[in-house]
N, C-alpha and C positions, 0 to 999 in steps of 0.2 A: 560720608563726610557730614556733620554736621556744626550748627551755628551756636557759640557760646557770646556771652556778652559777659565784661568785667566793672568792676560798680564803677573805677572812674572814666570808663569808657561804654557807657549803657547805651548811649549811640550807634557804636560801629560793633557790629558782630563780629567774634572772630570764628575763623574754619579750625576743624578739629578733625585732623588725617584722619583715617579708622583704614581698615583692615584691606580697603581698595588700594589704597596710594603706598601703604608697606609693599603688598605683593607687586607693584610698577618697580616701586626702590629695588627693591632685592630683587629681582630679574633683570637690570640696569645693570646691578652690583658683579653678574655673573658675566658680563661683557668682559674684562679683563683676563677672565679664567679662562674663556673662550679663545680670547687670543693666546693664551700659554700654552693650550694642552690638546686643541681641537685637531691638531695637523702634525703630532710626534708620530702616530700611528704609520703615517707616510712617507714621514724623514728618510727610511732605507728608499723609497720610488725617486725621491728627490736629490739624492745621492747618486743616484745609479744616471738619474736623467740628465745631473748638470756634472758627471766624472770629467770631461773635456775643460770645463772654466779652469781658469788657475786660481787655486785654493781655494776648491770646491769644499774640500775637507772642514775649511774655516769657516766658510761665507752660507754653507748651508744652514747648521746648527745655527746661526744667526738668525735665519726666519724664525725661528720658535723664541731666542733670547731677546732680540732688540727692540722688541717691544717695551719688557720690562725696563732696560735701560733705558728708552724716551718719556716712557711715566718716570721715572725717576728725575730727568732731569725735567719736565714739561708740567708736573704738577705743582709747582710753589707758582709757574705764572698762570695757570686754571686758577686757583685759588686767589691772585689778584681780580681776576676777570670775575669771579663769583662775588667780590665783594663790593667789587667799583659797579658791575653791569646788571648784577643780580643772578641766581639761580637757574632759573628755568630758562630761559633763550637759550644759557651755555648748554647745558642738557640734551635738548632739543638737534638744538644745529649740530652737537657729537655725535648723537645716534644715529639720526640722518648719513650725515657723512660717514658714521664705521660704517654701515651700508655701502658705499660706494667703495671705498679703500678694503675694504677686508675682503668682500668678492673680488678685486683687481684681481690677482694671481690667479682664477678660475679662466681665466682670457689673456694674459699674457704670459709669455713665454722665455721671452729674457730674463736672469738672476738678478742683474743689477736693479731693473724695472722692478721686480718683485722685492728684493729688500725697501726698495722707496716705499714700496707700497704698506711694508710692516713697519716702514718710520713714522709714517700716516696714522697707523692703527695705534701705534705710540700713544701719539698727541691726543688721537679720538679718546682713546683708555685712559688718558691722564684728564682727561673733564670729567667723563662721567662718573668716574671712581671717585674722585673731590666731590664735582655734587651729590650724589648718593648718598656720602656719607656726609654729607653738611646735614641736608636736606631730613635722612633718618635724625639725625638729633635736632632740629630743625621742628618738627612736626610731631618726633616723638618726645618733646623735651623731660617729661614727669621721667624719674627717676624708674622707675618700676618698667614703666612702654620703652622707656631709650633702650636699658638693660636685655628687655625682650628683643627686639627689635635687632640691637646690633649683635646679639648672640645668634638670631634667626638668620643675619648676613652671614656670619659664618658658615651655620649649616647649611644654608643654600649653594653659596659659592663651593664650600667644598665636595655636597653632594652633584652640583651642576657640572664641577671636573670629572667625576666620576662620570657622568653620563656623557661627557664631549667626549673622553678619551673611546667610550664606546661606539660614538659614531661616528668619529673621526674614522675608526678601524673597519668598520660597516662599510661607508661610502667612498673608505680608499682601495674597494676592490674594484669600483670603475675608473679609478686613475687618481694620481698625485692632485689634476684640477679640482676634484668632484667635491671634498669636504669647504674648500673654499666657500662653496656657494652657502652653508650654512651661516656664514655673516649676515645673509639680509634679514634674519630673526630681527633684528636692533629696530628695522623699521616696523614690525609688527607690534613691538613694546614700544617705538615711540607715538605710535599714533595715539592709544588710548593719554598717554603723558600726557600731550597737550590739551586735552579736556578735563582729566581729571587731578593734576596737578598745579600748581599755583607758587605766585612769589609769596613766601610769607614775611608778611612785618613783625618787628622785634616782638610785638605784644604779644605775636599770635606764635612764637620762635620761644618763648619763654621769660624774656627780657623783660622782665618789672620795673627797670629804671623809668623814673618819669625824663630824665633828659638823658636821648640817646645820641650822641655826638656822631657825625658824619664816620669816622673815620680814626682809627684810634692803631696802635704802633704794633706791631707785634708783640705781646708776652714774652721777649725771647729766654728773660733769667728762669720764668716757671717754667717753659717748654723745653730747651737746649736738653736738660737729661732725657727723660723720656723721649723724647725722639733720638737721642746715641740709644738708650736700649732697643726703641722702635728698628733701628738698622740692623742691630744685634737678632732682635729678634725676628727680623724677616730672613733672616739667615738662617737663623736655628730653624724657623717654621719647614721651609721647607726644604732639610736635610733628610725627613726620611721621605717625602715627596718625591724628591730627583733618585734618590741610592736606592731606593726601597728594592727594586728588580735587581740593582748591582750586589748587592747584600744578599740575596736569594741565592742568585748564580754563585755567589761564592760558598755557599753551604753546601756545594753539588751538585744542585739543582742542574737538569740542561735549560743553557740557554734557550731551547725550541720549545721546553715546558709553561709557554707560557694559560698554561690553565692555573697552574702553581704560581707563578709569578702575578697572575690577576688576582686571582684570588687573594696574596697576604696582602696587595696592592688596594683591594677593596674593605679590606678587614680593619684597615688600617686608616682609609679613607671615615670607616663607617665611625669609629673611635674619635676621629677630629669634631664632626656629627654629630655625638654626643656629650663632646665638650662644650658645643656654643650650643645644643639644647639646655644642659645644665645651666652656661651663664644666663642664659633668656629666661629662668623661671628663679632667678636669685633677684628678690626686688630690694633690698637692702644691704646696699654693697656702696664703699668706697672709690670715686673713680681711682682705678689702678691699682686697686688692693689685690686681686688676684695674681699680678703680674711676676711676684717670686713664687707662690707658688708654682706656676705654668713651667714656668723657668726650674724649681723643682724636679716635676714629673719626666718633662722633658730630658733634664740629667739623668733621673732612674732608669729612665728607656733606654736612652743612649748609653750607661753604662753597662745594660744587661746586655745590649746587643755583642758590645764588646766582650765581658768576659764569660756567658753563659754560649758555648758552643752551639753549632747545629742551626736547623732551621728554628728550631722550637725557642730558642735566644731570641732570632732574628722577630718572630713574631710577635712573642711577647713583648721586647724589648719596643717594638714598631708600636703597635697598641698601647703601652704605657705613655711613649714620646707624644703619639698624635692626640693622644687625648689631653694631655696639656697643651699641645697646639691648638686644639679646640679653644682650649678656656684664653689662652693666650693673646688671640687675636681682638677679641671682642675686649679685652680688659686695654690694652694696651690704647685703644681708637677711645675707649672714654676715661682714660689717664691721661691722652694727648687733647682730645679733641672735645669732648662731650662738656666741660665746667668752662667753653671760652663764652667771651659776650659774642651778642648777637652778629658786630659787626666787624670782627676779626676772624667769625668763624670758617669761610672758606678760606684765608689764607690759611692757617695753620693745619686745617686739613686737608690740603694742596702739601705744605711740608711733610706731614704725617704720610702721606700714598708715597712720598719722594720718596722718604726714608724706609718706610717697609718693600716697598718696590727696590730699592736699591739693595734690601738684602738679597731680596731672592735673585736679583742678577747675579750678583757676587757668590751665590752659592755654589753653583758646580766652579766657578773658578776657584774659589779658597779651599771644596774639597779636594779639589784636582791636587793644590799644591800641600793640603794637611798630607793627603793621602802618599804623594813620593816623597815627604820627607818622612815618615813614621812607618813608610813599609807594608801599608795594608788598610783598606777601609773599613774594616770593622774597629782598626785601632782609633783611624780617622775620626770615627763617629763616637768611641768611646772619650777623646781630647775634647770635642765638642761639646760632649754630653760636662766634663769638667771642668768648662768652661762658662756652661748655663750656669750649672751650680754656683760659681764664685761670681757669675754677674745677677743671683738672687738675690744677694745679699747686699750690696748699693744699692738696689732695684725695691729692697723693702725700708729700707730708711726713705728712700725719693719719695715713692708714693705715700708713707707717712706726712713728709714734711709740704707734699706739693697735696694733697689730700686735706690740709690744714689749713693750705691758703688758698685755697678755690675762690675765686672771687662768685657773688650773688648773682645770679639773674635769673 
């Protein structure tokens, strides 16, 4: 971190993040992924442990979903709280607590008690993912370090699922409680937080206006599109995320193959990885200009999976989609979020997690229902894949016209 001064403010130094406070951000940012994907590995122990509850069938699969669904509805009021109370307390007081709520389940043994517990980890993940990403555009505001930055969120989180889903499988060979305990990481990344992160003022946030008003309305006429695509595309993102092993198994694959199932699983991961490395070294880019393309690749993938048979469809097709996912994510968070003022910016980034958060709940449900009405998941994901493509194309006039009116700061 070090200290800049600006000519009409030669008095008050301002802080300039560096390379410290990104690596807190994006380790923060992988808290959400943690709670997605760290305890699938276990779903059959968890299954098998609670077959007596009535509608265990339903109420399981819920420890891994309701998460997503409580960031979705519990981030538009984090991002009140980021903006009335400020940044870092809200940060702070989430990590701490995912600490205590996320290991719950390693000591308790009732279902019910355990879904509270993942309604908890909800609200924790619906702070920290809003400040994260306030915070990265916040601290990295120059166009070039934002770009980086939220491209490296990307590949962080996405390579971070990749390695929970590996230890999630690791340490559920001592029992369904055991991955649990991997929650209390939150407290080892929130200590260094509190020392080496900071509330930043508008100066030091980007904000060149000389008079910065307390308090200003939501953008809602510039935002309302992009964040309908942001829904869209938390949908699309992670379709071959959930299907990716159902798509395997249906090329022949055994179910018990899961060396084959890992592997397109990570191939495919590695591809998302290199989408948000690519946006992180793009310093000249429009917010949200990539956002039909992503939308694009993603159609190509998903249609190859569709009419190219065999595994060798499924792979290709997997690698074409996730690497638009790559680029996808990081464009879409500074089409929504990266051009607001200083002091709207967590609410709208509280909207923004709502809205991509809310796709990916919806995702195994809407494949669920694509899939029995068209008779098969590959068709599934080929309609899907048809339906990026035709929402590229609103999606490149939007960020044209909301690219145009970025307001200054």
């Amino acid at each position: 971190m070090t200290n800049v001064t600006v000519d009409n403010q030669e008095s008050t130094p301002l802080r300039r993040a560096g390379g410290w406070q990104a690596v807190l951000l994006l380790a923060g940012s992988c808290m959400p992924v943690l709670g997605s994907v760290l305890i699938t590995p276990v779903l059959p122990q968890l299954s098998a442990h609670f077959a007596d509850v009535p509608a265990s069938e339903i109420l399981v699969p819920m420890i891994v979903a309701i998460p997503a669904l409580i960031i979705a509805i519990f981030a538009p009021f984090a991002g009140q709280i980021v903006d009335r109370l400020g940044r870092k307390m809200l940060l702070i007081i989430a990590m701490l607590a995912y600490a205590v709520v996320g290991t719950a389940p390693a000591w308790l043994e009732g279902l019910p008690e355990i879904l509270l517990s993942r309604v908890l980890v909800g609200v924790c993940e619906a702070a920290i993912m809003t400040v994260c990403t306030t915070l990265i555009v916040d601290y990295f505001h120059e166009e070039h370090r934002r770009n980086k930055y939220l491209g490296l969120q990307t590949v962080t989180t996405t390579l971070a699922a990749t390695v929970f889903i590996a230890l999630g499988g690791a340490l559920g060979v001592g029992g369904w409680h055991t991955p649990f305990w991997v929650y209390a990481v939150s407290i080892v990344i929130a200590v260094p937080m509190i020392f080496s992160l900071w509330e930043p003022t508008p100066a030091e946030a980007g904000d060149t206006r000389v008079d910065v008003v307390a308090r200003t309305r939501i953008p809602w006429r510039r935002i309302a599109a992009p964040l309908v695509v942001t829904l869209f595309g938390g949908f699309t993102f992670y379709v071959i995320i959930i299907e990716a092993s159902y798509l395997v198994v249906g090329t022949g694959v055994a179910p018990t193959d899961t060396a084959t199932i890992g592997l397109v699983a990570a191939v495919a991961s590695l591809a998302t990885a290199i989408g948000g490395l690519i946006f992180a070294r793009l310093r000249r880019l429009r917010a949200g200009s990539l956002t039909p393309v992503a939308f694009g690749l993603q159609a190509v993938g998903m249609l190859i999976i569709w009419v190219v048979p065999g595994l060798a469809g499924v792979i290709i097709g997997a690698v074409v989609a996730s690497f638009g996912a790559g680029l996808l994510l990081p464009s879409l968070v500074t089409w929504v979020v990266a051009s607001t003022t200083f002091e709207d910016r967590g609410r709208v980034a509280g909207w923004w997690t709502a809205a991509f958060f809310l796709g990916q709940f919806l995702t195994p449900i809407l494949m669920g229902a694509i899939s029995a009405a068209v008779g098969g998941l590959s068709v599934a994901v080929g309609i899907v894949g048809i339906a990026a493509a035709v929402v590229a194309v609103p999606a490149w006039f939007a960020t044209r016209r909301t690219g145009a009116s970025v307001p200054s700061v």
